[in-house]
PAGULO-83650 format. One record per residue: residue number from 1; residue in three letters; x, y, z of N, C-alpha, C in turn. Coordinates in steps of 0.2 Angstrom, whole numbers. Layout:
   resi   resn     n.u     n.v     n.w    ca.u    ca.v    ca.w     c.u     c.v     c.w
    NUM    ala       X       Y       Z       X       Y       Z       X       Y       Z
...
END
This chain:
   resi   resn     n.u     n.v     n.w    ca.u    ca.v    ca.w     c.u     c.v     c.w
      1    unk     -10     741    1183      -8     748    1182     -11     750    1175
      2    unk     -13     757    1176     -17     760    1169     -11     759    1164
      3    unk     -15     759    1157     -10     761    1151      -6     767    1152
      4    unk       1     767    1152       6     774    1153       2     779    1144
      5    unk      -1     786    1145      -3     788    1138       5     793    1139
      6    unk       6     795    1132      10     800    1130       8     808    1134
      7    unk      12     811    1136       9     820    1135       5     822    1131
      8    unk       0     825    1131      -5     827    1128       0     833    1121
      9    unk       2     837    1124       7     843    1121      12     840    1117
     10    unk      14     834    1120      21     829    1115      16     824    1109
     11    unk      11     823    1112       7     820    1106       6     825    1100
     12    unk       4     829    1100       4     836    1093      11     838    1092
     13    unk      16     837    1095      22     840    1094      24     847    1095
     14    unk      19     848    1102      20     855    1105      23     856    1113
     15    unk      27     862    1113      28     862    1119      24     865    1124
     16    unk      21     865    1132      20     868    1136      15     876    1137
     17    unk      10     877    1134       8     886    1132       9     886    1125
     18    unk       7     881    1121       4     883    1114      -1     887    1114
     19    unk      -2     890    1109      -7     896    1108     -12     891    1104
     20    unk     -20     895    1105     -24     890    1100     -23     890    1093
     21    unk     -20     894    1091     -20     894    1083     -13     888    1084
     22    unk      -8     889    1087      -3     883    1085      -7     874    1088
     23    unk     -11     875    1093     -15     869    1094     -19     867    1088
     24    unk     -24     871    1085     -27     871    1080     -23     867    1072
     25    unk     -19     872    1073     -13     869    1065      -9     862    1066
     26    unk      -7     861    1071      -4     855    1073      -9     848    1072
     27    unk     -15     849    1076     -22     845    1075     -21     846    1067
     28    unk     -24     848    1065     -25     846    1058     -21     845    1052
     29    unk     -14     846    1055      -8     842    1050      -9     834    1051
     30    unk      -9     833    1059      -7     828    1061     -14     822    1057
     31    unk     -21     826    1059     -26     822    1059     -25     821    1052
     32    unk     -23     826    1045     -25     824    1040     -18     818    1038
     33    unk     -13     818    1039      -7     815    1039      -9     805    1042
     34    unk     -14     806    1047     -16     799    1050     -23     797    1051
     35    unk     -26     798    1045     -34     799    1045     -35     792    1044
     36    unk     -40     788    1043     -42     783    1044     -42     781    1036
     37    unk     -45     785    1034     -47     785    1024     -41     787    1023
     38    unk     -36     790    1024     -31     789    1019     -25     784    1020
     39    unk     -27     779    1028     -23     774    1029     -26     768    1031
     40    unk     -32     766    1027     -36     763    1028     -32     754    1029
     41    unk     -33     752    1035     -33     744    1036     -25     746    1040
     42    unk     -23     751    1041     -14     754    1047     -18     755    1052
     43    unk     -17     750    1059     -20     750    1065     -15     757    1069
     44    unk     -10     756    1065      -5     761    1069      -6     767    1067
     45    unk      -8     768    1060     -13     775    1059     -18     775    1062
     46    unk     -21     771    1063     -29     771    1067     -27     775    1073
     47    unk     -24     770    1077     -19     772    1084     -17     779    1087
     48    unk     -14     781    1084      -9     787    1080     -18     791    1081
     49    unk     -22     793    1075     -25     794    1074     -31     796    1079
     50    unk     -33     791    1085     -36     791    1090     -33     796    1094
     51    unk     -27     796    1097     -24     800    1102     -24     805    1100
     52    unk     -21     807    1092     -21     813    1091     -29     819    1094
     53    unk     -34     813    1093     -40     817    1093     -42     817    1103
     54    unk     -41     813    1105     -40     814    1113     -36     820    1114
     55    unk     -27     821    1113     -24     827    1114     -28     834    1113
     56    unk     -32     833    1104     -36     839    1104     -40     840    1109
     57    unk     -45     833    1109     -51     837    1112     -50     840    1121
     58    unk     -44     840    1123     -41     840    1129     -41     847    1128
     59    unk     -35     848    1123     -31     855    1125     -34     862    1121
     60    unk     -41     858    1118     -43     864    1114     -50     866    1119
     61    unk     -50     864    1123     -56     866    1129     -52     870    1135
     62    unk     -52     876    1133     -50     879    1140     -50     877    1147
     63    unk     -56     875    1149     -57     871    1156     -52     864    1159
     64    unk     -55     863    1152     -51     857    1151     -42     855    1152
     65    unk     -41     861    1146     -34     863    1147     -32     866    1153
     66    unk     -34     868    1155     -33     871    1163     -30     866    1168
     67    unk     -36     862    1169     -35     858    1172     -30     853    1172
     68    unk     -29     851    1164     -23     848    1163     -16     849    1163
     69    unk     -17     856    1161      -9     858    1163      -6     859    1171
     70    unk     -12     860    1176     -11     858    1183     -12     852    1185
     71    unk     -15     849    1185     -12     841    1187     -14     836    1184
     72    unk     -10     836    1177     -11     832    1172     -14     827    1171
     73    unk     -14     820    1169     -19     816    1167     -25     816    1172
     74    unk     -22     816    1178     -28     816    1183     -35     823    1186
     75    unk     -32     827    1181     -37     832    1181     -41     834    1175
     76    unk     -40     827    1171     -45     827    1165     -48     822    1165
     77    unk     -46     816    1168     -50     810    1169     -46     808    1176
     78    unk     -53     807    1181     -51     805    1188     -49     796    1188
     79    unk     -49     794    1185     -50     786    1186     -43     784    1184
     80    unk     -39     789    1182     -31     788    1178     -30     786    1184
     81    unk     -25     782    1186     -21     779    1191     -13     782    1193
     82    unk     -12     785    1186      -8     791    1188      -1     788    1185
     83    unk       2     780    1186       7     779    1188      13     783    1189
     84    unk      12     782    1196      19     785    1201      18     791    1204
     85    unk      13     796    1201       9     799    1204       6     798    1211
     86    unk       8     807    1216       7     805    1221       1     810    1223
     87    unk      -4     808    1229     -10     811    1231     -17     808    1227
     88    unk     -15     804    1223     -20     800    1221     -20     793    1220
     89    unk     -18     791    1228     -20     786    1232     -28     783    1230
     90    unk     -28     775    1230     -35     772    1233     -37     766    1236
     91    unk     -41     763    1238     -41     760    1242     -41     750    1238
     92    unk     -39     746    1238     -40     740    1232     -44     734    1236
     93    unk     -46     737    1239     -51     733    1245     -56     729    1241
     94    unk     -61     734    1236     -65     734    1234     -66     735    1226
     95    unk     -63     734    1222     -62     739    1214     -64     736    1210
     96    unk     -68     738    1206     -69     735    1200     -67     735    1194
     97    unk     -60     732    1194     -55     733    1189     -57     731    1180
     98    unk     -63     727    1183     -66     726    1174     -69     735    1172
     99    unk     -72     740    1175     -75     744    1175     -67     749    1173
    100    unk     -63     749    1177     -56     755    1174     -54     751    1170
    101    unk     -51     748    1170     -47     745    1160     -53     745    1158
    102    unk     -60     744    1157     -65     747    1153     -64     752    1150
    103    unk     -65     756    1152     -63     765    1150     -57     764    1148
    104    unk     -52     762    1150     -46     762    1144     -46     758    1136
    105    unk     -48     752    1138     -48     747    1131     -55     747    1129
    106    unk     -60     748    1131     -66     746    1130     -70     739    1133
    107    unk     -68     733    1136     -68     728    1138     -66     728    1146
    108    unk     -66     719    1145     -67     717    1152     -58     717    1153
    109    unk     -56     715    1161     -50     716    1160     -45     710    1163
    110    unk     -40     709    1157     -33     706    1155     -36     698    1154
    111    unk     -33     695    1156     -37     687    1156     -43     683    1159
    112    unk     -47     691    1161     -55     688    1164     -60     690    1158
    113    unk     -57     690    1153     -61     692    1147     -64     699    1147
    114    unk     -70     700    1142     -72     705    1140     -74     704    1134
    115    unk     -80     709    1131     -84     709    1126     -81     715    1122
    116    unk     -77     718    1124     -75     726    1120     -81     731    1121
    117    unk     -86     730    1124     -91     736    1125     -98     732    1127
    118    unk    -104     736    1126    -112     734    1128    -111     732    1125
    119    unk    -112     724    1123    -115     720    1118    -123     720    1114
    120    unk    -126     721    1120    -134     722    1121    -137     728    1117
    121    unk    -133     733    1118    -133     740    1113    -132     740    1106
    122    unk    -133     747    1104    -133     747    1097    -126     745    1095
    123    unk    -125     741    1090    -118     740    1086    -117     742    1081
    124    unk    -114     744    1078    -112     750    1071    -108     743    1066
    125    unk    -110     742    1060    -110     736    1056    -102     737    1054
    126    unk     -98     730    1050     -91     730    1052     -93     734    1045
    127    unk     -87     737    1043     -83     740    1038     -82     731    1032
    128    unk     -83     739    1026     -80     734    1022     -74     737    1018
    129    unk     -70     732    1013     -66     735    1008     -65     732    1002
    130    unk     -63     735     995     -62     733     987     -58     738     987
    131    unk     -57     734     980     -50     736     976     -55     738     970
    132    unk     -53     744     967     -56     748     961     -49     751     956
    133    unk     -49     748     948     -44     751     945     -45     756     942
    134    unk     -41     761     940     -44     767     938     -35     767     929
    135    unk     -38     771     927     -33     773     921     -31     778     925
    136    unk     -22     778     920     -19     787     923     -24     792     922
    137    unk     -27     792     916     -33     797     916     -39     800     920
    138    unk     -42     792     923     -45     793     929     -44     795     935
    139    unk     -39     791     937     -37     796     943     -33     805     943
    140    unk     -32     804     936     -30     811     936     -36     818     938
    141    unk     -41     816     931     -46     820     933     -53     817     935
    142    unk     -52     812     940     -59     810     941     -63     806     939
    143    unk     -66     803     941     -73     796     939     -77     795     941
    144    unk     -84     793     939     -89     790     942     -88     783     941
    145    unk     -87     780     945     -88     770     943     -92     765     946
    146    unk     -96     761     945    -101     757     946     -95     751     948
    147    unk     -98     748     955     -95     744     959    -100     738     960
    148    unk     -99     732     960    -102     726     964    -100     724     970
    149    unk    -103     723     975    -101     722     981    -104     716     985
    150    unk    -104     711     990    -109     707     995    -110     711    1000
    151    unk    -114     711    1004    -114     714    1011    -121     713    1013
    152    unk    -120     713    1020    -127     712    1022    -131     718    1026
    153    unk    -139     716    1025    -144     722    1025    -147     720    1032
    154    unk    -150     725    1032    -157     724    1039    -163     720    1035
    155    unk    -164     717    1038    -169     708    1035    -176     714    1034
    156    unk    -179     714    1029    -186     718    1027    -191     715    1030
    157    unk    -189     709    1031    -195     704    1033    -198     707    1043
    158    unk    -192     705    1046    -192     707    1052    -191     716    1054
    159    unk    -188     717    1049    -185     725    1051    -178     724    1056
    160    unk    -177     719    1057    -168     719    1060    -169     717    1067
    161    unk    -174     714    1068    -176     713    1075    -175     703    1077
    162    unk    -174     702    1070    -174     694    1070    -179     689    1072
    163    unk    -187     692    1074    -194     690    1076    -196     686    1071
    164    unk    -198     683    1072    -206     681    1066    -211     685    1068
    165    unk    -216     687    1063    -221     692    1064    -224     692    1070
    166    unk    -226     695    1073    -230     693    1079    -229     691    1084
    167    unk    -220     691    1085    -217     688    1090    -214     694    1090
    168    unk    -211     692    1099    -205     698    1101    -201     695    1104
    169    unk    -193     698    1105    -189     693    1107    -189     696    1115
    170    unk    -186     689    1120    -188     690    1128    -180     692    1130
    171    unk    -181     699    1136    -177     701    1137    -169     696    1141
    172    unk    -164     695    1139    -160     689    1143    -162     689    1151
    173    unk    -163     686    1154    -164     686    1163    -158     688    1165
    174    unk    -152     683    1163    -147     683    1166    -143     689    1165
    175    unk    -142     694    1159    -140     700    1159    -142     705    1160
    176    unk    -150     704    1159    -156     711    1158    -154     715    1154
    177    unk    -153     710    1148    -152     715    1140    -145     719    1141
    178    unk    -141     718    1145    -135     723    1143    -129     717    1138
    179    unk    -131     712    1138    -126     707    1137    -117     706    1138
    180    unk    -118     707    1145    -114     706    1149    -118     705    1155
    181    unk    -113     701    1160    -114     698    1166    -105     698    1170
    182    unk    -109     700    1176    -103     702    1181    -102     698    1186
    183    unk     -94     695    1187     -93     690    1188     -87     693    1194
    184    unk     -89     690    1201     -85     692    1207     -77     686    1209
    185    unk     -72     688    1208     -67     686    1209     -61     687    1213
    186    unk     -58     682    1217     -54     683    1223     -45     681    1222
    187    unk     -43     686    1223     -35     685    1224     -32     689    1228
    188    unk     -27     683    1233     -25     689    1235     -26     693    1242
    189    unk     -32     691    1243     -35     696    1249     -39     701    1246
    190    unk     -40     701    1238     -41     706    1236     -50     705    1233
    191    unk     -53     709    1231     -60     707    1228     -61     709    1221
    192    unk     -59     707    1216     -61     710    1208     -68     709    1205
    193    unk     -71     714    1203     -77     712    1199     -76     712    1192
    194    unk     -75     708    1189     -77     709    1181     -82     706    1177
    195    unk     -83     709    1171     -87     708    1167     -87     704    1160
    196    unk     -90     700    1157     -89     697    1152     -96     695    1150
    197    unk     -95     692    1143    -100     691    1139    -105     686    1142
    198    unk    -110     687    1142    -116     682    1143    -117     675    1141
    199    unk    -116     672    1142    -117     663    1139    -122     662    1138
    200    unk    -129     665    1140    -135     663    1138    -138     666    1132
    201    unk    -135     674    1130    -137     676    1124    -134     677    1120
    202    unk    -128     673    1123    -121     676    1116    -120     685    1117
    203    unk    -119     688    1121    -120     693    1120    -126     701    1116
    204    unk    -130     696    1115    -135     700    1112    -138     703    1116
    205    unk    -140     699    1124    -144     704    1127    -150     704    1127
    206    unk    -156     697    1120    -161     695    1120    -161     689    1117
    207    unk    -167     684    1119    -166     677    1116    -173     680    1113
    208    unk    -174     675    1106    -178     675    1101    -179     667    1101
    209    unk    -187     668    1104    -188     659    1103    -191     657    1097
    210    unk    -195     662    1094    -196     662    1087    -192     663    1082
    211    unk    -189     662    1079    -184     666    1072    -187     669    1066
    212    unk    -185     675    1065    -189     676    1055    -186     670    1052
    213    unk    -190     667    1048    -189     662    1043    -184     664    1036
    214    unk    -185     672    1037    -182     677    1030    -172     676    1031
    215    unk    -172     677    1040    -164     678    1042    -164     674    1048
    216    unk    -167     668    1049    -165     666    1053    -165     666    1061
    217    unk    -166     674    1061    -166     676    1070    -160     681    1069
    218    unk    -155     684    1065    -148     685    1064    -153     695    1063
    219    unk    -157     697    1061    -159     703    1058    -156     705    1052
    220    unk    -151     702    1048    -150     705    1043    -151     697    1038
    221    unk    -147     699    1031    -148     698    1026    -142     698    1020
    222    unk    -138     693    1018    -134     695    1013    -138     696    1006
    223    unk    -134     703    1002    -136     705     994    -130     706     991
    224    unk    -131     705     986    -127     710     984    -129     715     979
    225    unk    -127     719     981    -128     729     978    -121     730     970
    226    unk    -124     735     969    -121     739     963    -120     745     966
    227    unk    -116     749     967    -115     756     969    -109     760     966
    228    unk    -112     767     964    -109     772     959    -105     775     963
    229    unk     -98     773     963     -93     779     967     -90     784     965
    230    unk     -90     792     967     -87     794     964     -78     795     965
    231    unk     -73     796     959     -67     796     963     -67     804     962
    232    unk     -65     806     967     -61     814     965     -56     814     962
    233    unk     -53     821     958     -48     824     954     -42     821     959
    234    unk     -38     818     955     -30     819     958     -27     814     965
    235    unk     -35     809     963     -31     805     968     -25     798     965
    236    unk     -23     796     970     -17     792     968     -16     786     968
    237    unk     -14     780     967     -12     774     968     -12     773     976
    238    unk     -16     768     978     -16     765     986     -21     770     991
    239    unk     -23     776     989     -29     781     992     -36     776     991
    240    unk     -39     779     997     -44     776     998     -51     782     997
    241    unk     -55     780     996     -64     783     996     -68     779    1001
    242    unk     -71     784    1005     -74     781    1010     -83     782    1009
    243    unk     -86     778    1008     -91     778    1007     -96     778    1013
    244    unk     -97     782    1019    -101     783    1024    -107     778    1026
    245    unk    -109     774    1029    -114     769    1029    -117     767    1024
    246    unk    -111     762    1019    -110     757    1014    -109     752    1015
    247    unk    -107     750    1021    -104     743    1024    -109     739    1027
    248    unk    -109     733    1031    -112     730    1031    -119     734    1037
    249    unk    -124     728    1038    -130     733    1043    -125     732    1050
    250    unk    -128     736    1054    -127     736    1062    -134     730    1063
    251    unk    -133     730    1070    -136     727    1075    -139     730    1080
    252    unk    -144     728    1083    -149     731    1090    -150     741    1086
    253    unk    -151     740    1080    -153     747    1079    -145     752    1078
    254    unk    -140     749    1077    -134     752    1075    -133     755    1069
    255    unk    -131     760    1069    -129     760    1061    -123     756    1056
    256    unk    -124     757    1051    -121     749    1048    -114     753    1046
    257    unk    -112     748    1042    -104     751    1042    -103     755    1037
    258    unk     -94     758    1034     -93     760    1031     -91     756    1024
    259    unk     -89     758    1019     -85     754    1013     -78     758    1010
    260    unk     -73     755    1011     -68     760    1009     -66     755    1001
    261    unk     -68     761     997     -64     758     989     -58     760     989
    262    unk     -53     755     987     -45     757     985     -44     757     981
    263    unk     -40     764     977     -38     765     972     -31     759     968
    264    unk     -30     759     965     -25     754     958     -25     757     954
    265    unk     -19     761     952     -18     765     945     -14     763     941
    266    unk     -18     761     935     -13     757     930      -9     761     927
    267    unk      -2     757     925       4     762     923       4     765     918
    268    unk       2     771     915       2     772     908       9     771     904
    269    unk       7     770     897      14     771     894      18     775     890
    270    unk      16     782     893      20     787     891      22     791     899
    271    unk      19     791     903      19     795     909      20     794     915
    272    unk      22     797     917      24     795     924      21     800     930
    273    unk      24     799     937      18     803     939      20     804     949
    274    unk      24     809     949      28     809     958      23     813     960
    275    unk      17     812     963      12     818     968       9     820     962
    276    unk       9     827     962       4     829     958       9     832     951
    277    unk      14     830     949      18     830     945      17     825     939
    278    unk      19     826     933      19     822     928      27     823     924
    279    unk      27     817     925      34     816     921      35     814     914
    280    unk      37     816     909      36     812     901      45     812     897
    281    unk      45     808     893      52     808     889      52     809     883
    282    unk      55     815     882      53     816     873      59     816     870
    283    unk      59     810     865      63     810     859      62     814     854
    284    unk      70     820     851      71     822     848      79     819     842
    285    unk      76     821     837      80     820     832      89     825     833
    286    unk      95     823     831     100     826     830     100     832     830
    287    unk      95     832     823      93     839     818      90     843     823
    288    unk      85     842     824      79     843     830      83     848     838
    289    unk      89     843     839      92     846     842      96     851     842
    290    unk     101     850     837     103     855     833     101     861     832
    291    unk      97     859     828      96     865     824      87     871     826
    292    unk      86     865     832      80     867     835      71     866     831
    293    unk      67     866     836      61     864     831      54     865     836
    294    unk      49     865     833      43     866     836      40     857     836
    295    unk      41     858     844      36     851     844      30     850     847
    296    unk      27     845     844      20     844     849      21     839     855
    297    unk      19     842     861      20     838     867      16     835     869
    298    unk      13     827     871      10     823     874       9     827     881
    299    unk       0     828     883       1     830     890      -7     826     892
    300    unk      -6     826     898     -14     823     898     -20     828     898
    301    unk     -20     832     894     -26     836     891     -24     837     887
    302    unk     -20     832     882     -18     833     876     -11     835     872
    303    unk     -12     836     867      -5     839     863      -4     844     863
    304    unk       1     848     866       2     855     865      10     856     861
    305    unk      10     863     860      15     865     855      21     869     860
    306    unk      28     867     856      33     870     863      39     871     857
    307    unk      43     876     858      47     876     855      56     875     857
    308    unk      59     868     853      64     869     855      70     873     853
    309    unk      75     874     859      79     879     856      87     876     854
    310    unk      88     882     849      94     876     844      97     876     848
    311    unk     102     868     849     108     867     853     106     863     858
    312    unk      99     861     860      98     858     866     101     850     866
    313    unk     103     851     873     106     845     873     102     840     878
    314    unk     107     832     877     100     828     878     101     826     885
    315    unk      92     826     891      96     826     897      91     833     898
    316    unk      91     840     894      89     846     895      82     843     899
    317    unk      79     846     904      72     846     907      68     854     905
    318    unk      63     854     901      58     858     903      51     860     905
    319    unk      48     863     909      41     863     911      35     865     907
    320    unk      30     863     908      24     865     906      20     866     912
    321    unk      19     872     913      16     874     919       8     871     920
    322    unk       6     870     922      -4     867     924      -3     861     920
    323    unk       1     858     919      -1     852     913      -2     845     919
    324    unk      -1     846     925       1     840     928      -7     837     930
    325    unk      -7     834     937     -11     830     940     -18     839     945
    326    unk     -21     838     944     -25     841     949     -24     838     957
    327    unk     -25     844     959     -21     844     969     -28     840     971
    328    unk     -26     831     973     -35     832     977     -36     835     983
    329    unk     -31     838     987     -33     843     993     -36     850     991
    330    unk     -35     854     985     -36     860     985     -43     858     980
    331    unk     -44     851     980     -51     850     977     -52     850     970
    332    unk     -46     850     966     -46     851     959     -44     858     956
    333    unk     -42     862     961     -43     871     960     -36     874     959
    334    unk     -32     868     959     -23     869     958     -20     861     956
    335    unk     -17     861     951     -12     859     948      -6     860     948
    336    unk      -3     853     945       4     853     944       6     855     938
    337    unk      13     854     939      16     855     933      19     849     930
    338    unk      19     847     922      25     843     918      31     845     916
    339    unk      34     839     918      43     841     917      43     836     910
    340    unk      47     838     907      50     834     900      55     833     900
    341    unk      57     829     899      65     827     897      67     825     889
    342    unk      73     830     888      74     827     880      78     826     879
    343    unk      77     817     876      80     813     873      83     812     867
    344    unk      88     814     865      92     815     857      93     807     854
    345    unk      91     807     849      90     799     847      96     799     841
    346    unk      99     793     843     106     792     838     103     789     832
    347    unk     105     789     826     102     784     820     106     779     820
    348    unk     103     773     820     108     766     820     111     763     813
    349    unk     105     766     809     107     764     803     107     770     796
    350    unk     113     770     793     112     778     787     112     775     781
    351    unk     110     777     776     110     774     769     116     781     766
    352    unk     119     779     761     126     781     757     124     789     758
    353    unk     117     793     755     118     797     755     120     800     761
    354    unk     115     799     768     114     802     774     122     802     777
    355    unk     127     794     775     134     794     778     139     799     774
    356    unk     137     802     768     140     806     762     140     811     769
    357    unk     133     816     773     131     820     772     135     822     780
    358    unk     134     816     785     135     815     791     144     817     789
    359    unk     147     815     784     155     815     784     156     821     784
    360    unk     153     827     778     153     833     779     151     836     784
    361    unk     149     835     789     149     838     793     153     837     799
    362    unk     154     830     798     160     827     803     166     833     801
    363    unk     168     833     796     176     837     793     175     844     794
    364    unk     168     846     792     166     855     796     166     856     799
    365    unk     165     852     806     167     852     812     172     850     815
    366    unk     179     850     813     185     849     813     188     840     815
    367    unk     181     835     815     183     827     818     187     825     809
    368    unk     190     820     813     196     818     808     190     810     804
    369    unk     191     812     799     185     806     798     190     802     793
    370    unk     190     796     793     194     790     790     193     791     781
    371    unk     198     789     778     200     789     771     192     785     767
    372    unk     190     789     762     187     784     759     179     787     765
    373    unk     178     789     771     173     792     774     171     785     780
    374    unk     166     785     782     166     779     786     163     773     781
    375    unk     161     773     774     162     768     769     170     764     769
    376    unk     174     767     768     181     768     768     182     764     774
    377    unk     181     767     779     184     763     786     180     757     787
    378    unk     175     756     787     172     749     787     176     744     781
    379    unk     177     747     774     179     741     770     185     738     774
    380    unk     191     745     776     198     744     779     197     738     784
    381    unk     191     738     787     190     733     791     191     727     790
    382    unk     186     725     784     184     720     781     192     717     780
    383    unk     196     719     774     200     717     771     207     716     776
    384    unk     206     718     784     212     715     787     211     710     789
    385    unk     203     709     791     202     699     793     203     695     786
END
C-alpha cells in the first residue's frame, strides 16, 4: 500500500476553497518557518518542508487544483493507490512495485533494496557543515569572515571523469549505464519486478579499466579551501548560512553540494539579547535614584544619554527605541529596541561622615534611628556580648 499523504489543504492549514492569496500567505509562512537553511541537519523540518512545497505546487496550478479537489490524490498523480479508495482498481498480475514506491521514496522497494535514484546519472555532491563563532557585535550587525574547510573537487587532471588521459571509461554491459539492474521476483502467484544497485559497477553505471593516477578513478579530489562568508545583519545563535555549490563535487557531471555555516554567538557581558531585542542592567546610585540624573547608557552603537527621573525606583524598565539588533528578515532596514532595567545599588560600607549624613536623613524622613545613630547601635551591640 502507498504512503497514506496528509490533505493537501490540512498541509498549509487551510480549509477547502482557499483563495490564492490565502494559498500564497500560508506557503510562505509555512516555507519560511521550515526551510532547510534555517533548520539545517532537522529531517523533520526537511520533511515538513518537502510536503509543504508538493501541497503548493498542487493547489497553486489551477488545473491542477481542479482536479484535486474532484478526485483527490488520484487526479494529480494516477499511480496513487488511493488507499480505500474506490474506482481505482488494478490488476496485481503483473506490477512493478520497485517502479511505484520508486515514485514515492525514490528507491527500490521495502526489503528487495534500492539505490534511492539513477545511480548512473548525474549526482549533486553531499552537503557539508561548520560551526563559525561570531561576537554579539557581529551577529548583531554583520561580518565578512574567512573559513577553512576539507572538501572534495573535480580531479583537474581527469575533469571528473576518473580516465587516465587517453582513455575512456566502458559503458557497464550489465546495466547499460543506468546503474541499476531489474531483478524478477515470485510471491504468491504474484510477479514483482524490482530494482537495485548494480554489483558490477557499484552503481556508477561505468567500469574504468584505466584510473587517473591524480584520483584514482573516484573523479574528484580532496583540498582544502579558505572561503569568505558573508554573515547578515541580525542573525542569531544556532541560524545557519547556506553557501550555494560550496560542498563537496557531485559525480557523472552533478553539481556539487552545499556548505551550511552555523552560527555560535558568544555571550557578551553586559547584554543580552531575546530576537531582535537587547536587554542591559543599569546600576544606579541611591542619590541617582532619588534625586534623579543624566546617564550615559551602554548600547551597541555605543553610549548614549538618557535622563533619569527623580524617585525612580529599582526594577523601573525603560526603552531606547532603534537601539536593538537589526531584523535579518527586513534585511537590516528595521530594528529593535533596548529595554533597561535599573538597578539601585545599596552601599555596603559608609565612613562616619556619610553614616552622620544617612542618619539625618533617616530622622527627616520620620524612621526611628537608634540612640547615639547607627554608630551608637552597633557599639550597644558589642558591649551586651
Amino acid at each position: 500500500m502507498a504512503e497514506q499523504k496528509r490533505d493537501y489543504y490540512e498541509v498549509l492549514g487551510l480549509s477547502k476553497g482557499a483563495s490564492e492569496d490565502e494559498l500564497k500567505k500560508a506557503y510562505r509562512k509555512l516555507a519560511k518557518q521550515y526551510h532547510p537553511d534555517v533548520n539545517p541537519g532537522d529531517k523533520n523540518a526537511e520533511s515538513k518542508f518537502k510536503e509543504i512545497n508538493e501541497a503548493y505546487g498542487i493547489l497553486s496550478d489551477p488545473e491542477k487544483k481542479a482536479r484535486y479537489d474532484q478526485f483527490g490524490f488520484a487526479g494529480v498523480d494516477p499511480s496513487y493507490g488511493g488507499g480505500g479508495g474506490g474506482g481505482f482498481g488494478f490488476d496485481m498480475g503483473d506490477i512493478d512495485l520497485g517502479d511505484i514506491f520508486g515514485s514515492f521514496f525514490g528507491g527500490g522497494f521495502g526489503g528487495f533494496g534500492g539505490s534511492g535514484g539513477r545511480r548512473g546519472g548525474p549526482q549533486k555532491g553531499e552537503s557539508l557543515r561548520v560551526n563559525l563563532s561570531l561576537t554579539f557585535e557581529e551577529a548583531a550587525f554583520g561580518c565578512s569572515k574567512e573559513i577553512e574547510l576539507s572538501r572534495t573537487e573535480t580531479c583537474g587532471e581527469c575533469k571528473g571523469s576518473g580516465c587516465a588521459a587517453g582513455t575512456t571509461a566502458e559503458t557497464c554491459p550489465d546495466c547499460r549505464g543506468s546503474g541499476q539492474v531489474r531483478i524478477q521476483r515470485g510471491a504468491g502467484g504474484f510477479a514483482f519486478s524490482t530494482t537495485t544497485t548494480c554489483s558490477k559497477c557499484r552503481g556508477t553505471g561505468k567500469l574504468i579499466h584505466t584510473p587517473c593516477k591524480e584520483c584514482g578513478g573516484a573523479g574528484s579530489v580532496r583540498k582544502k579551501q579558505r572561503l569568505t562568508v558573508t554573515i547578515p545583519a541580525g542573525i542569531d545563535n544556532g541560524q545557519a548560512v547556506s553557501l550555494r555549490g560550496q560542498g563537496n563535487a557531485g559525480s557523472n557531471g552533478g553539481p556539487a553540494g552545499d556548505l551550511l555555516v552555523r552560527v555560535q554567538v558568544k555571550p557578551h557581558a553586559q547584554f543580552q539579547r531575546d530576537g531582535i531585542t537587547v536587554l542591559y542592567e543599569q546600576p544606579v546610585s541611591f542619590y541617582q535614584a532619588a534625586m534623579g540624573a543624566e546617564l550615559e547608557i551602554p548600547t551597541i552603537d555605543g553610549k548614549v544619554k538618557y535622563n533619569l527621573p527623580a524617585g525612580t525606583q529599582t526594577g523601573t524598565t525603560f526603552r531606547l527605541r532603534g537601539k536593538g539588533i537589526p531584523d535579518l528578515n527586513s534585511r537590516g532596514q528595521r530594528r529593535g529596541d533596548q529595554y533597561v532595567t535599573v538597578k539601585v545599588q545599596v552601599p555596603t560600607s559608609l565612613n562616619a561622615e556619610q553614616r552622620e549624613a544617612l542618619n539625618a536623613f533617616g530622622a527627616a524622613m520620620g524612621e526611628k534611628v537608634p540612640e547615639g545613630g547607627l554608630k551608637g547601635f552597633f557599639e550597644k551591640k558589642k558591649k551586651k556580648k
